[in-house]
N, C-alpha and C positions, 0 to 999 in steps of 0.2 A: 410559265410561272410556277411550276411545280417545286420548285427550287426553294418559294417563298413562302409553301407551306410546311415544306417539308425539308427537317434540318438535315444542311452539306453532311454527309458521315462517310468514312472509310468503306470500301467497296467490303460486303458481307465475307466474302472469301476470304481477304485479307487479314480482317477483323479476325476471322475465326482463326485464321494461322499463326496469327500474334499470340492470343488466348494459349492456342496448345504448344505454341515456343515454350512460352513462360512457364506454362503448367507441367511440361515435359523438365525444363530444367532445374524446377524446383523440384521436381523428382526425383530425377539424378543423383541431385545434390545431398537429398534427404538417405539414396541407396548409400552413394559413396561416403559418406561422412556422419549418418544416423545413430551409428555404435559411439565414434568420437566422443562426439556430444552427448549422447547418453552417459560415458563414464564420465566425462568431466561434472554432471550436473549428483552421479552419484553420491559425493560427500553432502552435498544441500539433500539429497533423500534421505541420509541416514540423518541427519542433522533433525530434519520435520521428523522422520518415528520417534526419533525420541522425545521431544518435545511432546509429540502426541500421548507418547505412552505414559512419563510424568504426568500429564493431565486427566488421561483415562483412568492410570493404573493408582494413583496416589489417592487416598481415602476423602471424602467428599469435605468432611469438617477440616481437614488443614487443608485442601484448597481454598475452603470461604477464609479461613485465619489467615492466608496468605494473601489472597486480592485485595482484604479488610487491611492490613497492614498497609500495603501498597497504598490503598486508596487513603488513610491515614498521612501516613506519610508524604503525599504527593500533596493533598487536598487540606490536611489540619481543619477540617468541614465535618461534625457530627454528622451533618443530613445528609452528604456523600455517601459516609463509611454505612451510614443508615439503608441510604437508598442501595446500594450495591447489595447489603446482606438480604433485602426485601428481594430483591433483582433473583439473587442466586436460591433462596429458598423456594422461591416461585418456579425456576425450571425445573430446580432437582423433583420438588412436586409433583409438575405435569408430567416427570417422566421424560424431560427431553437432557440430564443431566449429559450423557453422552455425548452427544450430539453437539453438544454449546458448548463442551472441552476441545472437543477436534477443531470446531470449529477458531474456541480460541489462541487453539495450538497453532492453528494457520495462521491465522493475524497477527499472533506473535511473533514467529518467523518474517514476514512479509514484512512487517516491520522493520526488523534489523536490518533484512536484505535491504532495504529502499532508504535506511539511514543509513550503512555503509555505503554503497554508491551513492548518493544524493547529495549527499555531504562532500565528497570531495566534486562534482561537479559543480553543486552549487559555489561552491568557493573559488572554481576556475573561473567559474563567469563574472562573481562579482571581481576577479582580478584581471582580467582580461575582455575587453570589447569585442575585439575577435570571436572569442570562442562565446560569447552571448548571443551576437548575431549570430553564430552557424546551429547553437545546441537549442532558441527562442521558436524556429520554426517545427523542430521535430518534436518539442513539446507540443506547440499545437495540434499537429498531426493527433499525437498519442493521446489528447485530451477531449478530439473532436472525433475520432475515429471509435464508431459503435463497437461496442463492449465482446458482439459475438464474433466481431471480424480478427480479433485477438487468437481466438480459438485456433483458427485454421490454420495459421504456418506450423505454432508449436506443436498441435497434435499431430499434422505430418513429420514432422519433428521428432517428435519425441513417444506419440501413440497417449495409449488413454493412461489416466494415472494422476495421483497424486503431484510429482512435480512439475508435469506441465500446466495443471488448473494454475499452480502457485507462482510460476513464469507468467503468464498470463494476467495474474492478479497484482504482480507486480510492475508492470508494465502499463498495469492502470492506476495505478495508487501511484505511483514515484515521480506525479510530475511536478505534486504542491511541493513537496520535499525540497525538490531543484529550486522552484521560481521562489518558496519562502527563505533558504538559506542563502540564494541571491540577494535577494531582497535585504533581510535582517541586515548580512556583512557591509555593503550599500549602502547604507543607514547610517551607521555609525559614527557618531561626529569628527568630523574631519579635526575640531581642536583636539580631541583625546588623541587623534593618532600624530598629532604635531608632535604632541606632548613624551609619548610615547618614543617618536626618532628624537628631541631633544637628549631625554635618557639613554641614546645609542642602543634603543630596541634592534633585533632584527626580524627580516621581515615575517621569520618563524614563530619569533617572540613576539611579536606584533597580532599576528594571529589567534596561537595559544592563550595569550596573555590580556589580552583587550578585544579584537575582533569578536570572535568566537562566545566568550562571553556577554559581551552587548546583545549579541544578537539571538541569545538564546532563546530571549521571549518569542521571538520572532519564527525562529526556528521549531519551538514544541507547538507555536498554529500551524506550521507547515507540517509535523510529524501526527497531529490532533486529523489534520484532512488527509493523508492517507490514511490513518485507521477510519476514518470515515467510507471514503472510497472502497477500500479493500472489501470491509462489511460489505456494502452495496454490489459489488461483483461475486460475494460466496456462492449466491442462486445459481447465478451465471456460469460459475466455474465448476458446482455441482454434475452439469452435464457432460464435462469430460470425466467423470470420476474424483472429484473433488469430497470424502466424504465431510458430514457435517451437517448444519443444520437448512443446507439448502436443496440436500437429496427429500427427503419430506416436502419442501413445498415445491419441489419440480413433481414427483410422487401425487401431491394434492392435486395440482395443476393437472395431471395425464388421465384421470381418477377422479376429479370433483370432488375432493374430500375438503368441506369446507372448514370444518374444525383444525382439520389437521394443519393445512395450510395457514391460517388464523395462528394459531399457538405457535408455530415453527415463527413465524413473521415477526409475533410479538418477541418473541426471545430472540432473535437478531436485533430488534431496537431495542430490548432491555438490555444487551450486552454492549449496544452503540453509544446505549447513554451512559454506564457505566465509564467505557471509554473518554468518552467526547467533558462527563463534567467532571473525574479525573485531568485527564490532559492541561483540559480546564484552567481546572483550578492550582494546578502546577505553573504553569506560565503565568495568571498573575500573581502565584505569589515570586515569581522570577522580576516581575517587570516592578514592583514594590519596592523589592529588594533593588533593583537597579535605579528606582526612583530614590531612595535613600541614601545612596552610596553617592548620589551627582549632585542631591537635597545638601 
């Protein structure tokens, strides 16, 4: 009855031969093909310095006049453009000014990266059943699969550095992107797009012209929870070399530096929430607007 305490498994030899198959030929893979990949990823490196260096190198006060704009314009919310100037005087203070630029330089990027791909997948799916059921499980995958196990193909990959933290952070962030751009197009009343082929839209015009628009509100919550995400894996991604504000509280973490850690931590959710009621307050004033237009 050994059998019933102890669960059926692959004979240990076996087991271990499978293991270093695998391990061997993602080796392989990473010798023969490791440079490829690396220059192809090179225009996305030069792309992140400079994003970086804008944010490091540009003078402190037309950074805040520019996020305050931004957040302005996004938000038309005094206590927004309020709370973000409080947000940013507060780091530049402690001293973590650096740090919370890189940082946003990254998320900035990661961004784009995950609205350009995200976007047109989510749009396949909401046009296709197909490709919903095949692209529905691999988001779960990427949604369920712990944050550190991201780490390990790309750093074989690609070694320590800057663009593989940012692969990685992308690869966590980009699934709301997909399921809310699905979602939103999805949505979209089926009379407007009647409406729509009555006036001999096409199906490009249909998109551009009506889909896309509807579903915009729907879409900046989808773009709102990857900058969310993203934040949330900077610590994470710090350990391959990811600089920013999450090498200090890896640093605090190794060190017991309790301050350190604390201030590095706060200033990632002061720059979340910056984000998140920006975002915010953009999408409803989107979804307003498209109450008014259907009003």
């Amino acid at each position: 009855m050994s059998w019933f305490h102890e669960f059926p498994h692959m004979n240990d030899d076996s087991l271990r031969s499978l293991k270093q198959a695998i391990d061997d030929g993602f080796r392989s893979f990473t010798r023969g093909y490791g440079d490829g990949i690396e220059s192809f990823f090179a225009p996305l490196q030069k792309f992140l310095l400079l994003s970086e260096q804008f944010m490091t190198q540009t003078p402190w006060p037309i950074i805040i006049l520019i996020v305050l704009a931004i957040a302005w314009a996004a938000s038309r919310s005094v206590k927004v453009v309020l709370g973000a100037l409080v947000t940013l005087l507060a780091i530049g203070y402690l001293d973590m000014w650096d740090d919370s630029m890189r940082t946003i330089s990254m998320i900035f990027v990661c961004t784009i990266l995950s609205i350009v791909m995200g976007l047109p997948i989510g749009i396949l799916m909401a046009r296709s059943e197909r490709v919903q059921r095949m692209v529905n499980p691999v988001l779960d995958v990427m949604q369920t699969m712990p944050s550190f196990v991201y780490l390990i193909p790309v750093v074989m990959l690609l070694g320590i550095g800057r663009v593989p933290g940012l692969i990685a952070v992308v690869i966590y962030a980009i699934p709301p992107m997909i399921r809310m751009t699905n979602l939103g197009i999805r949505l979209v009343d089926k009379d407007v797009l009647e409406a729509a082929d009555a006036f001999g839209s096409s199906n490009w015009q249909k998109l551009k012209n009506v889909q896309l628009p509807l579903a915009l509100p729907t879409i900046m919550a989808g773009i709102n929870q990857t900058i969310m995400m993203a934040l949330a894996m900077v610590v994470i991604a710090s350990m391959i070399g990811v600089q920013g504000l999450g090498q200090p509280v890896l640093k605090a973490i190794a060190n017991q530096y309790f301050t350190l850690g604390i201030f590095n931590g706060l200033a990632i959710v002061g720059i979340a929430i910056i984000f998140d009621r920006v975002s915010q307050a953009y999408g409803h004033r989107l979804q307003k607007h498209r109450e008014i237009v259907h009003g």
